[in-house]
C-alpha positions as CSV (number, residue, x, y, z in Angstrom):
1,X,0.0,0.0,0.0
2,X,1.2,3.3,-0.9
3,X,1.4,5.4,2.2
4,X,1.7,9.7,1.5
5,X,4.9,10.8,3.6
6,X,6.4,14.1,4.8
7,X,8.0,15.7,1.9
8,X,9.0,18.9,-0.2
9,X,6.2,18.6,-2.4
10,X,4.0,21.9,-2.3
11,X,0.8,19.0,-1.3
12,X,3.0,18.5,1.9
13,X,3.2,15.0,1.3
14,X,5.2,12.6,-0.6
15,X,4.1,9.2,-2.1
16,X,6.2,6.6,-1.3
17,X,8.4,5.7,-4.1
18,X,8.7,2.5,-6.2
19,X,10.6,0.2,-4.9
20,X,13.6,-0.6,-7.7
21,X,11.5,-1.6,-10.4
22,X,13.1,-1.8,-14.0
23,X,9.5,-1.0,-15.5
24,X,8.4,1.7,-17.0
25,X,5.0,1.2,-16.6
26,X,4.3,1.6,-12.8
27,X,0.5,0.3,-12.6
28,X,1.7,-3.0,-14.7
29,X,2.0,-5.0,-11.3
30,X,-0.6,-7.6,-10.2
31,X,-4.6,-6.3,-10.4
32,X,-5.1,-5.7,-7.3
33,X,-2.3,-3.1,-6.8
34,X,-3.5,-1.7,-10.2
35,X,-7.1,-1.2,-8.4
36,X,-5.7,0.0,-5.1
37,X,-3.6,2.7,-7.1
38,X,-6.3,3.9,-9.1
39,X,-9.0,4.2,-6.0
40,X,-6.2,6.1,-3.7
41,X,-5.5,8.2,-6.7
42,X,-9.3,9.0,-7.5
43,X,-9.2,9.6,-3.7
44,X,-6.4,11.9,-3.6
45,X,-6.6,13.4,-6.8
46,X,-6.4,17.3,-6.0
47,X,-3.4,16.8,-4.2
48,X,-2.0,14.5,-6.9
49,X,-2.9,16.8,-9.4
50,X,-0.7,20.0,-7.5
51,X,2.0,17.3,-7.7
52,X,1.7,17.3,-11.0
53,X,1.4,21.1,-11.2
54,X,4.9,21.5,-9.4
55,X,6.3,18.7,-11.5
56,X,6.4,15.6,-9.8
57,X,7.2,12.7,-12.1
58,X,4.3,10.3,-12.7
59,X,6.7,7.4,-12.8
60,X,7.6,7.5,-9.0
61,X,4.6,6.1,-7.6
62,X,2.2,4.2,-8.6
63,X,-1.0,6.8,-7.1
64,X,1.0,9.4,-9.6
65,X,1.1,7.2,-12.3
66,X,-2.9,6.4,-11.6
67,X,-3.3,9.9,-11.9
68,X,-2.1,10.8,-14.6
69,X,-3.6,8.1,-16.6
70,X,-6.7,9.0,-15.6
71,X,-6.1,12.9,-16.3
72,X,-4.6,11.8,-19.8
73,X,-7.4,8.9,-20.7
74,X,-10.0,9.8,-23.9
75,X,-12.6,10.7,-21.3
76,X,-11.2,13.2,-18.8
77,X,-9.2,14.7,-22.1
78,X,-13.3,15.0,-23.4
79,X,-14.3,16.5,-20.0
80,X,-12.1,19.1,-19.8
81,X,-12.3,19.8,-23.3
82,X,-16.7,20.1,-22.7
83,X,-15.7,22.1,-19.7
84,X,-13.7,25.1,-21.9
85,X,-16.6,24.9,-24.3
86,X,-18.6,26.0,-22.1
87,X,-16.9,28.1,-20.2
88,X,-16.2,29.8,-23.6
89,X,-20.5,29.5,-23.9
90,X,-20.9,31.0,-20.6
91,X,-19.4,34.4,-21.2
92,X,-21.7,34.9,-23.9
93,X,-24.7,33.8,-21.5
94,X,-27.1,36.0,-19.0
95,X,-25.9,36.5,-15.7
96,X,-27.1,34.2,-12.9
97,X,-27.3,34.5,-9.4
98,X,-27.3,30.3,-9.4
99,X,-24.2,30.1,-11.0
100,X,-20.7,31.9,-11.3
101,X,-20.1,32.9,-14.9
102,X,-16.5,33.7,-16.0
103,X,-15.8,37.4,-17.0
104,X,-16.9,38.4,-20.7
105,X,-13.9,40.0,-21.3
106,X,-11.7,37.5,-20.0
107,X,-13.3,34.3,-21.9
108,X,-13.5,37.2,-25.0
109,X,-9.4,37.9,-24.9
110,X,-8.6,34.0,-24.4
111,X,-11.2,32.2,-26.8
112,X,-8.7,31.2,-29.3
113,X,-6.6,29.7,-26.9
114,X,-9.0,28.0,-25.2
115,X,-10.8,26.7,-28.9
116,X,-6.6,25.6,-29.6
117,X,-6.7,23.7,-26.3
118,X,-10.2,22.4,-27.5
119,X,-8.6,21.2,-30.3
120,X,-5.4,19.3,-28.9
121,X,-7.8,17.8,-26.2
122,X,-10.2,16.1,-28.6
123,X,-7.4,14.8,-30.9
124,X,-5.7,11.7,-31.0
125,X,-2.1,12.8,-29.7
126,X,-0.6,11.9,-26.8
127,X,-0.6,14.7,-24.0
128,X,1.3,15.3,-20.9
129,X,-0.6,15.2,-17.8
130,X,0.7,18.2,-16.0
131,X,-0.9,20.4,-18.5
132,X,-4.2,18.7,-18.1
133,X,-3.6,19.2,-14.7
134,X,-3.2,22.4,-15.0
135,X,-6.2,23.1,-17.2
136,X,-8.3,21.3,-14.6
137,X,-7.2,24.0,-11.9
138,X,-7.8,26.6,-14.0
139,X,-11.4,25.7,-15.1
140,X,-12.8,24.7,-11.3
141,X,-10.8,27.4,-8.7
142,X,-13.8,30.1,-9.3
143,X,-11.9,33.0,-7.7
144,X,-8.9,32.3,-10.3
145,X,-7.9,33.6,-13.6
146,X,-10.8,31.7,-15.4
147,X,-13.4,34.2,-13.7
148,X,-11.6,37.1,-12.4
149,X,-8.6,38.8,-13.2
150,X,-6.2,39.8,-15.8
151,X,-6.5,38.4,-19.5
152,X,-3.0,38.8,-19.4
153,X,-2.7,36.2,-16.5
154,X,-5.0,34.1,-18.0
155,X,-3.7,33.9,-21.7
156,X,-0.2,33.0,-19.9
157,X,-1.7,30.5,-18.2
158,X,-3.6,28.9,-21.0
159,X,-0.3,29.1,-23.2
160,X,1.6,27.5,-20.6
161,X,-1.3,24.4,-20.1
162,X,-1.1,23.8,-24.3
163,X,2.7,23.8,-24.2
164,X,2.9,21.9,-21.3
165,X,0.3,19.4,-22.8
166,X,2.3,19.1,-25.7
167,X,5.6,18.7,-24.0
168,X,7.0,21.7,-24.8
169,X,7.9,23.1,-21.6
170,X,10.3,21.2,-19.1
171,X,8.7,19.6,-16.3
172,X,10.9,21.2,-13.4
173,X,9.4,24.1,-14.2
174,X,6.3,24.5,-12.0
175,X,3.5,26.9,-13.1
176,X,3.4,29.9,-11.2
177,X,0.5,31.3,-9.4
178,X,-2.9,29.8,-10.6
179,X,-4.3,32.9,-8.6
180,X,-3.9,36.7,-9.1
181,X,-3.4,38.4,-6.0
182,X,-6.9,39.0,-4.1
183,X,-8.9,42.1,-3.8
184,X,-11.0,43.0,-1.4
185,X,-14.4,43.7,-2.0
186,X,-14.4,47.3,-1.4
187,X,-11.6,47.9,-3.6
188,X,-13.5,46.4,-7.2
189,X,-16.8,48.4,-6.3
């Protein structure tokens, strides 16, 4: 069983790594371990996913590798790839009290980018799971650059997720913020 331990990971924790094993493939052990990795990642998944996000490699534990399977599988690629469509959809909407609808503006600045991502999520090639990671973040934090902020941040942000996606940016290098620095609510009015 995969235990998380103390570590220097920004989660806090550390997975417990493989012990020596020449594979590259760490979920190719017996079924049961297979299905024990997948449920603890499932279970874990936002702080496997920051892992990701700060560059952990998938191939040093087997909750990792779990992960980023599942982030990188035909259906989570088609999730996030329905959830920028309608994000995208949702600027162009009426405003609700029920739900929290990204800025016009922002969605307006960034739609290429985000129909590019689109694009590369629903094709066939093979894509890195820190950048679905990272688009993951972006789409469900509802006080991050998504809904409020600078298109600036955001088209950064969304640049960085493709590349990353693609493999075009080296995996040391974490993201940086997700977030833009906070306002308070007296100072937007």
């Amino acid at each position: 069983m995969i235990v998380p331990q103390k570590s220097e990971f920004a989660t806090g924790k550390r997975l417990q790594p493989l012990s020596g094993r020449s594979s590259d493939d760490p979920l190719r052990r017996g079924s049961s371990a297979r299905l024990l990795a997948r449920m603890l990642a499932r279970l874990h998944a936002a702080a496997l996913d920051k892992a990701l996000l700060v560059g952990a490699d998938p191939t040093q534990s087997r909750q990792l590798a779990a992960r980023a399977q599942a982030l990188t599988s035909p259906r989570s690629r088609a999730a996030i790839a329905d959830g920028l469509e309608r994000w995208l959809s949702a600027a162009h909407g009426a405003t609700s009290r029920r739900r929290l609808l990204p800025r016009r503006a922002l969605a307006l600045d960034n739609a290429s980018e985000a129909r590019a991502i689109v694009e590369l999520l629903r094709g066939s090639a093979p894509l890195y799971a820190r950048g679905i990671a990272l688009l993951a973040s972006l789409l469900s934090d509802g006080t991050g650059p998504a809904y409020v902020g600078d298109s600036a941040v955001l088209a950064r942000l969304l640049g960085e997720a493709r590349a990353t996606m693609a493999g075009r940016v080296p995996a040391d290098e974490a993201p940086e913020r997700l977030r833009p620095p906070r306002r308070s609510a007296l100072a937007s009015r």
